[in-house]
C-alpha positions as CSV (number, residue, x, y, z in Angstrom):
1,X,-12.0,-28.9,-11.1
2,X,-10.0,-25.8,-12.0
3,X,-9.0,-23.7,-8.6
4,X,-9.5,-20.0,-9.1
5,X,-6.8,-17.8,-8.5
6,X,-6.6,-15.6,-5.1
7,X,-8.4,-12.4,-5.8
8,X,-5.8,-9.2,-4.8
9,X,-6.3,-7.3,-1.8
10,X,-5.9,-3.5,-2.8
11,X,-3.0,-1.8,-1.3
12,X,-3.3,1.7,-2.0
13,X,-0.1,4.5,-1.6
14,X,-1.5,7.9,-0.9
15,X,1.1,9.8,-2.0
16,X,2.3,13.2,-3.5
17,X,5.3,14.2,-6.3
18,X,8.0,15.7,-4.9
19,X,7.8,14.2,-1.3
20,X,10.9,12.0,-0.7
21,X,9.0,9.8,1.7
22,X,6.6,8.8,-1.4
23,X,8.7,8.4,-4.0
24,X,11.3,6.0,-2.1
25,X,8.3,3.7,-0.3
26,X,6.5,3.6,-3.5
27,X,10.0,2.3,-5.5
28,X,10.6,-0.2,-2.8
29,X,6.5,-1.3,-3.2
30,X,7.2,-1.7,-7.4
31,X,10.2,-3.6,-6.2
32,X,8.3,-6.2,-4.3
33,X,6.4,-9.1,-6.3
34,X,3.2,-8.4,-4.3
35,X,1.6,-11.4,-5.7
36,X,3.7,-13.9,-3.7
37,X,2.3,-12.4,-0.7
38,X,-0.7,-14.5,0.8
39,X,-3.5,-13.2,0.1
40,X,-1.6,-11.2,-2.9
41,X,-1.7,-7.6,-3.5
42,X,-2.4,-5.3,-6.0
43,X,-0.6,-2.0,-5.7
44,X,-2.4,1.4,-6.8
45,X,-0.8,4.8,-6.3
46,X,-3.0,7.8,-5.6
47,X,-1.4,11.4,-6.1
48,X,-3.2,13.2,-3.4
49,X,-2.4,16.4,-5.5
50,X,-3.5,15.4,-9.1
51,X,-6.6,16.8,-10.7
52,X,-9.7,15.4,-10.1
53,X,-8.8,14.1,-6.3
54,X,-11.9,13.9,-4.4
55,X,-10.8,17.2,-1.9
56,X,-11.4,15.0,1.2
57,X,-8.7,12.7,0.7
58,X,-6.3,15.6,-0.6
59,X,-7.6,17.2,3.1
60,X,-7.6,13.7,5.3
61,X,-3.7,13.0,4.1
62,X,-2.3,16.1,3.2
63,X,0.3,16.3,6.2
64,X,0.6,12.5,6.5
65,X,1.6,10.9,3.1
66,X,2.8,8.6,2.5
67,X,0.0,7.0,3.8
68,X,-0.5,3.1,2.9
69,X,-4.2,1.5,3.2
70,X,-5.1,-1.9,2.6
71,X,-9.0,-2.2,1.3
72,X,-9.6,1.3,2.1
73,X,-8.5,1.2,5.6
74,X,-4.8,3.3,6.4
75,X,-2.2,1.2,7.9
76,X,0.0,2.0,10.6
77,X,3.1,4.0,9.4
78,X,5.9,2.3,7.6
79,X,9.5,3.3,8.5
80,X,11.4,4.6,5.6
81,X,14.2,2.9,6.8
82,X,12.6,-0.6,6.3
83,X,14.3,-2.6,3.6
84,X,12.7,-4.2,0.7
85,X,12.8,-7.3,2.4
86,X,11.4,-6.3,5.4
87,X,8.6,-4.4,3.7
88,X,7.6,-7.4,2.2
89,X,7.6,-9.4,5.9
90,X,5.4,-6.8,7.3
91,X,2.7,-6.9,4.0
92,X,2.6,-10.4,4.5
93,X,2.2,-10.1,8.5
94,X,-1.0,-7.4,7.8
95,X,-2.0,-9.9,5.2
96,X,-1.9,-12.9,7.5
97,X,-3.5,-10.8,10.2
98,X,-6.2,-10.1,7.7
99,X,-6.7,-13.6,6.2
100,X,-7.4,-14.4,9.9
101,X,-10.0,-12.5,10.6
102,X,-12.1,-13.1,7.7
């Protein structure tokens, strides 16, 4: 019997051009090989600016980006200060919390 691979969680990166904050966590998140991560992770970046955002979202995070959410819900603010490394520890902490509870 052929085991099927891990469907990816989606993390999602609210973000904005130009904002500092947004541009360095979402290098550091390209960085990372979010597949080793358990579950893994799939990694979408949402300009809160661009056309075509639904105005809700461009209203709910327009003073908070960057603002990470994992299956649509926002997770608790990263410090930019975190290292690659450590990024990846707390993903996979969120993602064990999450595996738990399923």
């Amino acid at each position: 019997m052929i085991q099927s691979p891990i469907e990816p969680l989606q993390l999602t990166l609210f973000s904005r051009q130009g904002c500092c904050l947004c541009e360095g966590l979402e290098q550091r998140l390209q960085d990372l090989d979010l597949s080793r991560l358990k579950p893994p992770l799939s990694l979408e970046v949402i300009d809160i600016d661009a056309a075509g955002i639904e105005p809700e979202l461009r209203t709910r995070y327009d003073l908070e980006v960057p603002v990470l959410a994992l299956q649509g819900k926002p997770l608790p603010r990263v410090s930019p200060r975190l290292s690659g490394e450590g990024l990846f520890n707390w993903l996979q902490r969120l993602c064990s919390t999450i595996a738990g509870s399923d």
